[in-house]
Steps between C-alpha positions, in 0.01 A plus 500: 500500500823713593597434176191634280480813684871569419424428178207720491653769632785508286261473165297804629842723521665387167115520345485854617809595427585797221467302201864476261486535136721152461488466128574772183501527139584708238242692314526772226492805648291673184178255637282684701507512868180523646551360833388788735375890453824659604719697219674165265759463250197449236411840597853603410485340195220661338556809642833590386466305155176753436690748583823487343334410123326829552792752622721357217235556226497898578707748269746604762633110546388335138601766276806610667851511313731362798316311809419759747620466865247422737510479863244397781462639786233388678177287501280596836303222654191630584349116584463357859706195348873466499570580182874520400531774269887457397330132352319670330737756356774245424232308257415828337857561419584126405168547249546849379912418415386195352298647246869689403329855484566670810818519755506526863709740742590273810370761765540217778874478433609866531630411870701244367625666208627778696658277744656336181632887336646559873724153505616522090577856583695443844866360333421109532381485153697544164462856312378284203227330593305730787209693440457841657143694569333735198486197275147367615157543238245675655158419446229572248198383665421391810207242580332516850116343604276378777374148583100563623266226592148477618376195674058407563339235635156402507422167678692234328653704238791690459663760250847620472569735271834664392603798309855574448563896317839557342599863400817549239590860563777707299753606699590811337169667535292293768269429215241155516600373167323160569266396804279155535380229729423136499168333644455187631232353747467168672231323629505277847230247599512390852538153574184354681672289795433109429520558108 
């Protein structure tokens, strides 16, 4: 008897336990991941693709001579998710450099860079091959937005809906050349315990 309750008690702790995800595959990452209403990298996906076919069908970036020399600065999350915005940045760039029309300014290495200038330029590297400041491109554009969100729920169902607004202003006269947004809403049923 000793022995079953032992038995039963130690069931009822590993039964209760947090539960382990034990066993993973790989999936494609382009299939859609609807597994909860918080921000996704399907969201991502359409998002920026939307996006970047329409900033690089405008004049400014389509018709231009030379690539012009872009640089973000910031996306604002105005969801209640966590939303990381440099994600979403870095698969903007990867998409808009891709397409071979546009360049990017590195804005997030400018620290480093400097750091670099101050070391070439201190005597421990050869007069041939450092770099000194005044040689950097400066920007044409720059390309800032906002991450909004609205969320509803009535009874059982559930809406999440997105909109992400990108603005491509010219930096020599603070002028909008280019401003949209993306849409996208999902829908949530809530599961009826026992089904």
């Amino acid at each position: 008897m000793k022995n079953i309750l032992l038995l039963f008690v130690a069931l009822s702790i590993f039964s209760c336990g947090p539960k382990a995800f034990v066993k993973g595959d790989y999936e494609d990452p382009e299939k859609q991941n609807l597994l909860n209403d918080e921000w996704s990298e399907t969201d991502m996906q359409v998002i920026v693709k939307s996006l970047t076919e329409s900033m690089m069908s405008i004049p400014a970036v389509a018709n231009a001579k030379t690539p012009p020399k872009l640089m973000f600065t910031k996306i604002q999350n105005k969801t209640s998710d966590h939303v990381d915005t440099m994600s979403i940045i870095d698969m903007f760039r990867v998409e808009m450099m891709q397409t071979g029309k546009v360049t990017f300014i590195n804005k997030e290495a400018r620290e480093d860079v400097a750091d670099e200038y101050n070391y070439q330029n201190s005597g421990m590297v050869s007069g041939e091959t450092k770099k000194s400041a005044g040689g950097q491109i400066g920007a044409d554009y720059i390309v800032d937005g906002r991450l909004d969100s609205i969320t509803q729920t009535v009874d059982k169902d559930k809406t999440v809906y997105y909109k992400l607004t990108l603005i491509l202003t010219n930096l020599k006269t603070n002028e909008m050349i280019w401003t949209n947004h993306k849409e996208i809403r999902k829908k949530f049923k809530k599961k009826t315990i026992g089904l």
